[in-house]
C-alpha positions as CSV (number, residue, x, y, z in Angstrom):
1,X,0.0,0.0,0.0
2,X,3.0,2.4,0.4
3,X,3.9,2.2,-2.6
4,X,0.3,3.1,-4.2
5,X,0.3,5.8,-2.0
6,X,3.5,6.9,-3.1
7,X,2.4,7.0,-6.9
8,X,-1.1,8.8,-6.1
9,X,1.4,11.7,-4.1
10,X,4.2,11.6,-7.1
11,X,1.0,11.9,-10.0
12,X,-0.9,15.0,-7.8
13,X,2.6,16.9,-8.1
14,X,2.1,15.7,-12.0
15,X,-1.0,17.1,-12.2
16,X,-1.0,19.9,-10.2
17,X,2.1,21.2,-12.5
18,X,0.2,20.9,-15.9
19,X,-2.9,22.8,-13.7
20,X,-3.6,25.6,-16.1
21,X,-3.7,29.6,-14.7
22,X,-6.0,31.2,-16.2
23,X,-5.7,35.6,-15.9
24,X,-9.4,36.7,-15.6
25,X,-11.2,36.2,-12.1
26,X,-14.5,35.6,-11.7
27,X,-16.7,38.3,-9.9
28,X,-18.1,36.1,-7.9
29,X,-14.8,34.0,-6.7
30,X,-16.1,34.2,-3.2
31,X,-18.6,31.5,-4.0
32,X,-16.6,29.5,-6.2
33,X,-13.8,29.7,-3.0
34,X,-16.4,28.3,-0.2
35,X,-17.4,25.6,-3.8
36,X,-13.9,24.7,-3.8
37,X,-13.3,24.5,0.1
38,X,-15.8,22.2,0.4
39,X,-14.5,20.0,-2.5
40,X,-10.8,20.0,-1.0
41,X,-12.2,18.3,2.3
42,X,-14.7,15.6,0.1
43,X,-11.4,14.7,-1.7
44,X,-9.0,14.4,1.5
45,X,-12.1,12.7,3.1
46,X,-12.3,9.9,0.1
47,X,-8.7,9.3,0.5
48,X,-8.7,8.8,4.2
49,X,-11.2,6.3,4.1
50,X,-10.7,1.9,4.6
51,X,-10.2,1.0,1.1
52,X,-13.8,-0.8,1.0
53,X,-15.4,2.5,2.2
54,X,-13.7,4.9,-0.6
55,X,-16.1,4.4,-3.6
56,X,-18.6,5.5,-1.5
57,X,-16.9,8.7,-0.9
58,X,-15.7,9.1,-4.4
59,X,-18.8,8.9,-6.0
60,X,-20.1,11.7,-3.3
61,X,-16.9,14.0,-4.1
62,X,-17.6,12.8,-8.2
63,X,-21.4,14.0,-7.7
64,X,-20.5,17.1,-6.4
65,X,-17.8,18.4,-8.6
66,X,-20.7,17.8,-11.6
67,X,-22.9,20.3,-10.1
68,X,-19.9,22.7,-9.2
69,X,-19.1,22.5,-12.9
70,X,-22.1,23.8,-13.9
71,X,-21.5,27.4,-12.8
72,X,-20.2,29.1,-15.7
73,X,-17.9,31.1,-13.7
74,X,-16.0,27.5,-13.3
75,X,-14.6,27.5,-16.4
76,X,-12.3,30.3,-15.4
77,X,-11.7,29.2,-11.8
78,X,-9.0,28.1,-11.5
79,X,-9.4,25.5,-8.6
80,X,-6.2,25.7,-7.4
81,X,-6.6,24.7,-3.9
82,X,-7.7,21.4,-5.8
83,X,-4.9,19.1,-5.7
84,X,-4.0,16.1,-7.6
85,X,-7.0,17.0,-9.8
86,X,-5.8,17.5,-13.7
87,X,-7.1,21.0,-14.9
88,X,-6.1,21.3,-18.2
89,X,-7.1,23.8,-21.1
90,X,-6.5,24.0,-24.7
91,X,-4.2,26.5,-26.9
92,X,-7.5,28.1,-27.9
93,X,-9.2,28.3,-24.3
94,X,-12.3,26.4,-25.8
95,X,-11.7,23.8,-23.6
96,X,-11.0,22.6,-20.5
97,X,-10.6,19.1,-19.0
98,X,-10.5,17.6,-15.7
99,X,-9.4,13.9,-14.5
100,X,-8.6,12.7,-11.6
101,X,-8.1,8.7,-9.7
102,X,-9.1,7.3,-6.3
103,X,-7.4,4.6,-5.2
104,X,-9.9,1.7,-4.4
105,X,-6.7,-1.0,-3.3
106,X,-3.2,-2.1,-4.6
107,X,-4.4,-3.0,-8.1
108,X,-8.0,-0.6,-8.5
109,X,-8.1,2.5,-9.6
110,X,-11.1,4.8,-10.5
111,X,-10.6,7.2,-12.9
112,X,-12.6,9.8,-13.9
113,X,-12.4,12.7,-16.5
114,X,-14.7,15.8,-17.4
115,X,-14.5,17.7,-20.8
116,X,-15.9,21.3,-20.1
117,X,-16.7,23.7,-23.1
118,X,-18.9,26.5,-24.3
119,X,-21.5,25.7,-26.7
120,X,-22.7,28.1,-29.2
121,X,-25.9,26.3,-30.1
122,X,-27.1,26.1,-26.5
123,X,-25.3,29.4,-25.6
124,X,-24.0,27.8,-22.1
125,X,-21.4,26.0,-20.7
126,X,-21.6,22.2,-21.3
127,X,-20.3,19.1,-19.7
128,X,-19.1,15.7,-20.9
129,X,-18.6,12.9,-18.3
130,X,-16.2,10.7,-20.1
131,X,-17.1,7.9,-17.8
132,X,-20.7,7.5,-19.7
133,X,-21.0,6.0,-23.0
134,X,-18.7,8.4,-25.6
135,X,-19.8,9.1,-29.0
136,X,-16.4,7.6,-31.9
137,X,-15.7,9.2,-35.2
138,X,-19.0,11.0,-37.5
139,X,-20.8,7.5,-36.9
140,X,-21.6,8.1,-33.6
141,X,-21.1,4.6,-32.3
142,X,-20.8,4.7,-28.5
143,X,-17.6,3.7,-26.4
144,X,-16.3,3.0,-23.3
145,X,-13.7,5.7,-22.5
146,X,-10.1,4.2,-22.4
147,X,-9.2,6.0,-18.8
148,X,-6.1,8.2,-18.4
149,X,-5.3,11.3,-16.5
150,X,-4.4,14.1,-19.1
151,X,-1.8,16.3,-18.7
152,X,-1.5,18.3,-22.3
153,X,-3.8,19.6,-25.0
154,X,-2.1,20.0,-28.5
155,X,-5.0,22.1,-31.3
156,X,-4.6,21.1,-34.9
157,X,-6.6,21.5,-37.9
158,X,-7.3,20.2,-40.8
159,X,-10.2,20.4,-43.4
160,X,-12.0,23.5,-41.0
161,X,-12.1,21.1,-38.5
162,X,-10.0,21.5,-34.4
163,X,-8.4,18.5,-33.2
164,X,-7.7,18.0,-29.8
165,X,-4.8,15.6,-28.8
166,X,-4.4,14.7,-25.4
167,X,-1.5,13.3,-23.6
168,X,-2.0,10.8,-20.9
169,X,-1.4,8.3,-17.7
170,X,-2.0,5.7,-16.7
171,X,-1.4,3.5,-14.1
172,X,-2.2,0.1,-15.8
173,X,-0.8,-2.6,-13.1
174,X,1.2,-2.7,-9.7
175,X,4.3,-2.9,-12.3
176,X,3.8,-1.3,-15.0
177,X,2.7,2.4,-16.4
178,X,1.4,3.5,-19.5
179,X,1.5,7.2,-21.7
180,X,-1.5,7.5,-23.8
181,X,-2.4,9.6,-26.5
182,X,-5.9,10.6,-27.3
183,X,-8.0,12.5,-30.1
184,X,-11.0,14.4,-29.1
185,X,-12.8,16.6,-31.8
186,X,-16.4,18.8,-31.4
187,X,-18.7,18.1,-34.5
188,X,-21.0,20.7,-35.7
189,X,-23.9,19.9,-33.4
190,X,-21.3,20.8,-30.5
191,X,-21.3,16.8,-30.1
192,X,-17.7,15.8,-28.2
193,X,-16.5,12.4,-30.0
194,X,-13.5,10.5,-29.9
195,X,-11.4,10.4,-33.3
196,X,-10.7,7.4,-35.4
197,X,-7.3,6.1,-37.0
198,X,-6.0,9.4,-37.3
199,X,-2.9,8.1,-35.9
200,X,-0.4,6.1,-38.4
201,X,2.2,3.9,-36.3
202,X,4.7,1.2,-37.7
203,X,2.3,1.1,-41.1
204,X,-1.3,1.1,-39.4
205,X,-3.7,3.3,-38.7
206,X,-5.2,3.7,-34.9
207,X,-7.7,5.5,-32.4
208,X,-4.9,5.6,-29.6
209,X,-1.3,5.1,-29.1
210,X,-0.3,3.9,-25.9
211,X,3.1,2.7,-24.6
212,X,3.4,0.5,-21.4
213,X,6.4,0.3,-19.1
214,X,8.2,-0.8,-15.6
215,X,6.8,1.1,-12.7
216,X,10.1,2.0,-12.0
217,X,11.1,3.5,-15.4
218,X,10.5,7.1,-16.2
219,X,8.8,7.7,-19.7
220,X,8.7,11.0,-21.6
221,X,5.5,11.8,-23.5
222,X,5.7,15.9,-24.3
223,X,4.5,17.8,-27.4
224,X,7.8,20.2,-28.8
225,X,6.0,23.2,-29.8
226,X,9.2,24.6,-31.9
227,X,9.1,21.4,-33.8
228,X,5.3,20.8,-33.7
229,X,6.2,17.0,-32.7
230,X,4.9,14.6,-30.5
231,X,8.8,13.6,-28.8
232,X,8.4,10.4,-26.9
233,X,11.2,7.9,-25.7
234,X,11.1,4.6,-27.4
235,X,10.9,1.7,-25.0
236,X,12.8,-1.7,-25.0
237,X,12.9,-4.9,-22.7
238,X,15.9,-4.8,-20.8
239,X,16.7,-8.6,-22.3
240,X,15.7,-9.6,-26.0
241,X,14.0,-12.3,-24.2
242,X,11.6,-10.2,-22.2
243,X,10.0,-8.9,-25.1
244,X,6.4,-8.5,-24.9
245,X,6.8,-8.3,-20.8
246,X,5.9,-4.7,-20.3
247,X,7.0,-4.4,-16.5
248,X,10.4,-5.1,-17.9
249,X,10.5,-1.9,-21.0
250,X,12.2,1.4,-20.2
251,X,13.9,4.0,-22.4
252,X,16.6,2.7,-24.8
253,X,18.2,6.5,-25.1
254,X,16.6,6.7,-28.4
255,X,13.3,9.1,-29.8
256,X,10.4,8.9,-31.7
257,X,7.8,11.6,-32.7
258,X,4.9,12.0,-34.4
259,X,4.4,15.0,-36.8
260,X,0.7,16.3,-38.1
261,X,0.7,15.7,-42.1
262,X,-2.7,16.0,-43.7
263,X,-5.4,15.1,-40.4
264,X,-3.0,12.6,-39.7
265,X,-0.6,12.4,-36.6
266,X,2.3,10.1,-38.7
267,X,5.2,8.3,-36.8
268,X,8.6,9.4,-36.8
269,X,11.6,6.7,-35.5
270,X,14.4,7.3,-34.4
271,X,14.6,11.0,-34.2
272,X,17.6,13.5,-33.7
273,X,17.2,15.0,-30.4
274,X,20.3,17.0,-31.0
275,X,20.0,19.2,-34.0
């Protein structure tokens, strides 16, 4: 249990870092403050709980950051008091996105993520709860949401259309970690989806990319803005015959990236991190 507890501290420094600050306050911050006071002590609360008592309190602290959400003054709260809660917003301040884990014992986890943006059509803030069914690609066929706690927006284009790639965690198994990467899109009908194989890796096309390795390795997963790449380190077993034994890949000292060409996020090996 020490070490569980030891990767929920090291992620809320994670995600407290990649908290956005946003300049404009609220006028009524007094409100959101005594909001957010009372959020910070259902969060501590959840995590001091026996673990067969903590999805109880979860849910409780889940239910009540929904409705706090709904204030449109949230979206420019900053919640900073709020820690170990992801608070993310995109390049273009359209969105904003929340997600957050509760430990439930040495192997459970529940995760849970919130997509917050403005919707012209209804003229009001709107919420997505990316544990409920999620709308995939312009067909609209409903999936369960592949959980990770996102740490980076990156805004592309292409065709008139904004993009939104998210970087990820997650904490797949007592020995191993995965980086995710995720491609959100709003449709005309200011419908949130999930995209579909706009990512080409090692000759195929895919929703997601995501890269599993030891608990005790360190993987980087960042988007290079002078480049406008993806930079990720590529992962190896430590023996050739450990392949396909994911608590035993770590960096190799090598790069790859991926680079937007035409709606497409295509796969760069072996990149030169140097020049």
């Amino acid at each position: 249990m020490s070490q569980l507890l030891k990767r929920v501290g090291l992620l809320g420094l994670l995600m407290s870092a990649y908290s956005a600050v946003w300049a404009a306050a609220p006028e009524n911050d007094s409100v959101l403050a005594g909001i957010e006071q009372k959020l910070v002590t259902q969060y501590e609360t959840a995590f001091q709980q026996p673990v067969q008592n903590r999805a109880r309190y979860a849910q409780s602290f889940y239910d009540s950051i929904r409705q706090a959400l709904l204030l449109p003054e949230s979206f420019q709260y900053s919640f900073d008091h709020l820690k170990g809660i992801g608070k993310i917003y995109s390049p273009n301040g359209q969105i904003r996105i929340y997600s957050w884990n509760i430990p439930l014992g040495f192997e459970d986890n529940n995760y849970y993520g919130i997509v917050q943006f403005y919707s012209k059509r209804d003229k009001a803030y709107k919420l997505v709860f990316l544990d409920d069914l999620i709308n995939e690609g312009e067909e609209k066929f409903k999936r369960k949401w592949e959980e990770a706690l996102y740490y980076s927006i990156i805004e592309t284009k292409h065709a008139g259309q904004v993009y939104y790639t998210l970087l990820g965690f997650d904490m797949a198994t007592p020995l191993s970690n995965k980086k995710v990467v995720d491609i959100i899109a709003i449709d005309e009908f200011d419908e949130l989806y999930f995209c579909k194989n706009l990512i080409q890796y090692d000759g195929k096309r895919c929703n997601r990319l995501q890269f599993e390795y030891s608990e005790q390795a360190v993987m980087s997963l960042r988007y290079d803005g002078d480049r406008k790449l993806i930079v990720f380190d590529h992962l190896s077993p430590t023996k050739p015959s450990l392949e396909g034994k994911y608590e035993f890949y770590g960096p190799d000292l090598s790069y790859d990236a991926l680079r937007w060409e035409k709606g497409i996020w295509k796969h760069l090996p072996n990149i030169d991190m140097v020049n």
